[in-house]
N, CA, C and O atoms as a DFTB+ gen file, in Angstrom:
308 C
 N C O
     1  1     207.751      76.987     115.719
     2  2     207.054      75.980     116.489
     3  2     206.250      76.624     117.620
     4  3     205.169      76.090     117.872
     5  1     206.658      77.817     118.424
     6  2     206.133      78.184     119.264
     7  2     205.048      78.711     119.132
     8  3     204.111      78.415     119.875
     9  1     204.925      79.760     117.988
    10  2     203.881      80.797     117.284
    11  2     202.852      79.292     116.529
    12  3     201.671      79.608     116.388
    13  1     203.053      78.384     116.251
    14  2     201.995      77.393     116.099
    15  2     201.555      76.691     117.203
    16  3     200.380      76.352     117.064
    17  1     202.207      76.235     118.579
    18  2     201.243      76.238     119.556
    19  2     200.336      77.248     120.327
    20  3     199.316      77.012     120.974
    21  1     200.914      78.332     120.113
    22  2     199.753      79.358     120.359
    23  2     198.901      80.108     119.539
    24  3     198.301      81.110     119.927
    25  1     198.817      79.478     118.025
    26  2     197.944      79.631     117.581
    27  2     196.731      78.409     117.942
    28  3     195.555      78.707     118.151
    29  1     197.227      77.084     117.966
    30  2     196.577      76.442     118.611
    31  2     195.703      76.175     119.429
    32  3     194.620      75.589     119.416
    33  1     196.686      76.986     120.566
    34  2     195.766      77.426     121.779
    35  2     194.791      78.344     121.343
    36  3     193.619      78.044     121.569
    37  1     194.981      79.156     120.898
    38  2     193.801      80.017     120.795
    39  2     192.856      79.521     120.132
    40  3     191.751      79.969     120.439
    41  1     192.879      78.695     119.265
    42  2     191.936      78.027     118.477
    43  2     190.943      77.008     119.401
    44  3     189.791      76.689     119.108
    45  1     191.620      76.635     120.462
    46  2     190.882      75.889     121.172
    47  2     190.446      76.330     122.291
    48  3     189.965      75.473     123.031
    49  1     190.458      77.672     122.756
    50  2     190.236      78.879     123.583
    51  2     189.134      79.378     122.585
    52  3     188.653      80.283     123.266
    53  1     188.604      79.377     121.713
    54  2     187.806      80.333     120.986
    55  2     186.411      79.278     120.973
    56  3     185.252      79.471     121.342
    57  1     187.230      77.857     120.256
    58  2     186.358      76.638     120.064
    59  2     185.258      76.568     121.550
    60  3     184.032      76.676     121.551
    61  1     186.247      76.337     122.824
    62  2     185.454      76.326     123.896
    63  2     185.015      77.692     124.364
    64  3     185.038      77.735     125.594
    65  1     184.730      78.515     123.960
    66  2     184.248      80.037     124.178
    67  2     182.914      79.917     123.524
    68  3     181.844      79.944     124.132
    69  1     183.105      79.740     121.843
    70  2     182.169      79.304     121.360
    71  2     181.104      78.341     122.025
    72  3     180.142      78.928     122.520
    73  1     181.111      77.253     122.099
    74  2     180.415      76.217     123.448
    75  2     179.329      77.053     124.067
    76  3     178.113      77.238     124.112
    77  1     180.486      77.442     124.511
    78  2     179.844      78.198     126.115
    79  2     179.033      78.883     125.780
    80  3     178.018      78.790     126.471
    81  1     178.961      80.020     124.492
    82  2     177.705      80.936     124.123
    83  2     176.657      79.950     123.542
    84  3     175.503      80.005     123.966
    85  1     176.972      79.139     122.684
    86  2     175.616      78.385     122.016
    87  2     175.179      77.700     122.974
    88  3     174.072      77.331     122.582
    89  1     175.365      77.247     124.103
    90  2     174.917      75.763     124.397
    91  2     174.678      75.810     125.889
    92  3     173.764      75.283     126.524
    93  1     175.676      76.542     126.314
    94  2     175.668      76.197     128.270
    95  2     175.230      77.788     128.942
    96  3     175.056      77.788     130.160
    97  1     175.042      79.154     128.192
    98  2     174.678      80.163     128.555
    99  2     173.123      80.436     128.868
   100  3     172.414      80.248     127.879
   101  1     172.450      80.833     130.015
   102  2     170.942      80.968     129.744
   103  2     170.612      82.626     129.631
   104  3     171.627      83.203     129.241
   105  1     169.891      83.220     129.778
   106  2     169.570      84.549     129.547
   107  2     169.922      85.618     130.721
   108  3     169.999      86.800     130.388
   109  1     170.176      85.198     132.314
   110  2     169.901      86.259     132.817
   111  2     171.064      87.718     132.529
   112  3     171.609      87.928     131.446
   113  1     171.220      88.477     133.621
   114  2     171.952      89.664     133.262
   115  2     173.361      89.462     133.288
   116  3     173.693      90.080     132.277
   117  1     174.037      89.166     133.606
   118  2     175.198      88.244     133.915
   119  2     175.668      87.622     132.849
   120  3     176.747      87.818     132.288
   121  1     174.431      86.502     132.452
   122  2     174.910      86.137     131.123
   123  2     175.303      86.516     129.829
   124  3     176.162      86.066     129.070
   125  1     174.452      87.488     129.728
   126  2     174.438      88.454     128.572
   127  2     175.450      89.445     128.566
   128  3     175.644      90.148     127.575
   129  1     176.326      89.580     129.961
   130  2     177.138      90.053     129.915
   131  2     178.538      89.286     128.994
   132  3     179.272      89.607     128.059
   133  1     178.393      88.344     129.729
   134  2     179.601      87.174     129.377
   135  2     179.111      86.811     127.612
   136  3     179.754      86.829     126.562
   137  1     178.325      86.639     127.792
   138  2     178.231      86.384     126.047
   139  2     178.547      87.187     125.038
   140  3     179.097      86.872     123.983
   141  1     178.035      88.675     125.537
   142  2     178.714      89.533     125.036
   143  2     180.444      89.613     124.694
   144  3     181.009      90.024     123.680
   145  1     180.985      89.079     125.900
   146  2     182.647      89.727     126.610
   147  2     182.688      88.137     125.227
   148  3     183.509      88.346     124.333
   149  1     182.089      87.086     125.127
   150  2     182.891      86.263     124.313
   151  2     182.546      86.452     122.994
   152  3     183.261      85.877     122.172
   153  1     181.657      87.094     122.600
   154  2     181.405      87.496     121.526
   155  2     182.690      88.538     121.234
   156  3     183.310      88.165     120.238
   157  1     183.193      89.633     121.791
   158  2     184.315      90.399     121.812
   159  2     185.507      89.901     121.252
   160  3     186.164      90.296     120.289
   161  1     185.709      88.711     122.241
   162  2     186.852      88.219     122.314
   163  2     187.199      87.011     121.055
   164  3     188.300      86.690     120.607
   165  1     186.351      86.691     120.829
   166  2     186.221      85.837     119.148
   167  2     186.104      86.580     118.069
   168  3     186.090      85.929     117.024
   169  1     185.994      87.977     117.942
   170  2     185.994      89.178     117.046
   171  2     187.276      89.633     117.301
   172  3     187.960      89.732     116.283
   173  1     187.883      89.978     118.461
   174  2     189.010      90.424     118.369
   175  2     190.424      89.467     119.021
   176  3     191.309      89.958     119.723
   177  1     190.363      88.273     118.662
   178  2     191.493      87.578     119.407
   179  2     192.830      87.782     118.989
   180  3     193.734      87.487     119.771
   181  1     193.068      88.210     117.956
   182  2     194.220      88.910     117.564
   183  2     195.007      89.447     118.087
   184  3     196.199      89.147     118.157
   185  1     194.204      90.746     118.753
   186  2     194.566      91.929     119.403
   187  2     194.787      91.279     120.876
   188  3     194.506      90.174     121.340
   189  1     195.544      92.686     121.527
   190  2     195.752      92.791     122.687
   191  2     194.768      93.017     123.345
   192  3     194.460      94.197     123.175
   193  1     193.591      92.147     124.520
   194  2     192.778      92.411     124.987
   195  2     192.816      92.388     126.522
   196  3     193.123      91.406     127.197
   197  1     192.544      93.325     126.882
   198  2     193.182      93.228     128.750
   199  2     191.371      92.747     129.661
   200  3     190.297      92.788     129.061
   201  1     191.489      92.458     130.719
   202  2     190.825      91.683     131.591
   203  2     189.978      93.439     132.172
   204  3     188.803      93.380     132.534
   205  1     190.735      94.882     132.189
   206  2     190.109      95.798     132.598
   207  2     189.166      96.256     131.463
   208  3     187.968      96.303     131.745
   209  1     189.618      96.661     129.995
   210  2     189.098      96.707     129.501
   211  2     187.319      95.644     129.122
   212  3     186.289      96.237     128.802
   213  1     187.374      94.524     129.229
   214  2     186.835      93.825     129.196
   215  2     185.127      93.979     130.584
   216  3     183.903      93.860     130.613
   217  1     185.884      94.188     131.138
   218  2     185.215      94.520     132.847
   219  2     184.248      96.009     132.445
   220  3     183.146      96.302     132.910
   221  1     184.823      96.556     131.744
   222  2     184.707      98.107     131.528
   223  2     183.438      98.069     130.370
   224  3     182.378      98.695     130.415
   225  1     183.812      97.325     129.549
   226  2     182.959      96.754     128.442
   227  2     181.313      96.251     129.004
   228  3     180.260      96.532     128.432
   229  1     181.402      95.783     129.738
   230  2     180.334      95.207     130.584
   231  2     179.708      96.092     131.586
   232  3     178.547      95.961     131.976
   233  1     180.420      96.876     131.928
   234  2     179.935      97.914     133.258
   235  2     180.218      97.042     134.651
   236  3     179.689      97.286     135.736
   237  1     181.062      96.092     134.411
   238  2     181.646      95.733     135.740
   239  2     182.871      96.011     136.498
   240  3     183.814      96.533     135.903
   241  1     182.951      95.760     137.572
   242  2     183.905      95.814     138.856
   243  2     185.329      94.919     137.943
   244  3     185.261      93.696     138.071
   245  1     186.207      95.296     137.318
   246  2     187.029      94.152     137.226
   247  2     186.906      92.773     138.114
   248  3     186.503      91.698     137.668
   249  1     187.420      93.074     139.727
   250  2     187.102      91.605     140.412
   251  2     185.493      90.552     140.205
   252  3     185.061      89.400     140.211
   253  1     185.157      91.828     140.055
   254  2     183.477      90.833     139.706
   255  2     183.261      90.447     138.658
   256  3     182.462      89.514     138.567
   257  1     183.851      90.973     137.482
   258  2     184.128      90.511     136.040
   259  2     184.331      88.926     136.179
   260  3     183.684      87.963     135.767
   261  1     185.790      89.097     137.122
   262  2     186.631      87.561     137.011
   263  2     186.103      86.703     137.586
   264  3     186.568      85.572     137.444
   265  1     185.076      86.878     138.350
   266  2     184.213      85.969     139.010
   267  2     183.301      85.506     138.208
   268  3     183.384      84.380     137.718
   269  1     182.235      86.396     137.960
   270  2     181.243      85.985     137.046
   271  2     181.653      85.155     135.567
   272  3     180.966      84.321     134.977
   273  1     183.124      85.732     135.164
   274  2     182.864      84.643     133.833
   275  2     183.544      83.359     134.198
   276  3     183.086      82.333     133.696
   277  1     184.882      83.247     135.244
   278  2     185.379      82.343     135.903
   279  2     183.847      81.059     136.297
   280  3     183.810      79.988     135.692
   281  1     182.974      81.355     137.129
   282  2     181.726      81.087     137.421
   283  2     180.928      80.630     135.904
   284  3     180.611      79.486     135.577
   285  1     180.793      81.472     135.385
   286  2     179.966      80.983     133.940
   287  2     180.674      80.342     133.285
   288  3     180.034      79.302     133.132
   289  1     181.644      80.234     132.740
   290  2     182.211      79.443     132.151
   291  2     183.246      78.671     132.194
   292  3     183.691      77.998     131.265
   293  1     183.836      78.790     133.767
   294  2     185.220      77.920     133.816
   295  2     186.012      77.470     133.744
   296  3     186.564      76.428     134.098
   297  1     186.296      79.098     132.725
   298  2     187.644      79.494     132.578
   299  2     188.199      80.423     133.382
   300  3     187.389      80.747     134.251
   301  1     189.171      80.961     133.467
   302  2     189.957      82.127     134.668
   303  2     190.486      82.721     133.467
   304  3     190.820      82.208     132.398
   305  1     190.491      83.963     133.889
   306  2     190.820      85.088     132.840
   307  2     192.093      85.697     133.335
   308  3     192.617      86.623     132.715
């Protein structure tokens, strides 16, 4: 039961990830960052994916990572 609500979740963590790249993202540098980081993260949701790695991926500051996608998309990482 447990391993099916968190497949769940993730399904609806990916669903609204998805969203966010087609529909509510516009072009600047920032964005393309984050679209990228969700493009990642819908390729690899499986796996173990950490918040540094991710930051690192982008060429950002971890704390500025969590801002900017917190900010873009309104989720908290």
């Amino acid at each position: 039961m447990y391993k099916r609500k968190i497949g769940w979740y993730k399904l609806m963590i990916l669903h609204r990830l998805f969203e966010l790249l087609v529909y509510n993202i516009d072009s600047s540098a920032d964005n393309s960052r984050i679209k990228k980081t969700i493009r990642y993260i819908a390729d690899h949701y499986p796996e173990k994916i950490t918040v540094k790695a991710m930051a690192s991926m982008t060429g950002l500051q971890t704390n500025y990572f969590n801002a900017i996608f917190k900010q873009k998309t309104g989720l908290s990482i």
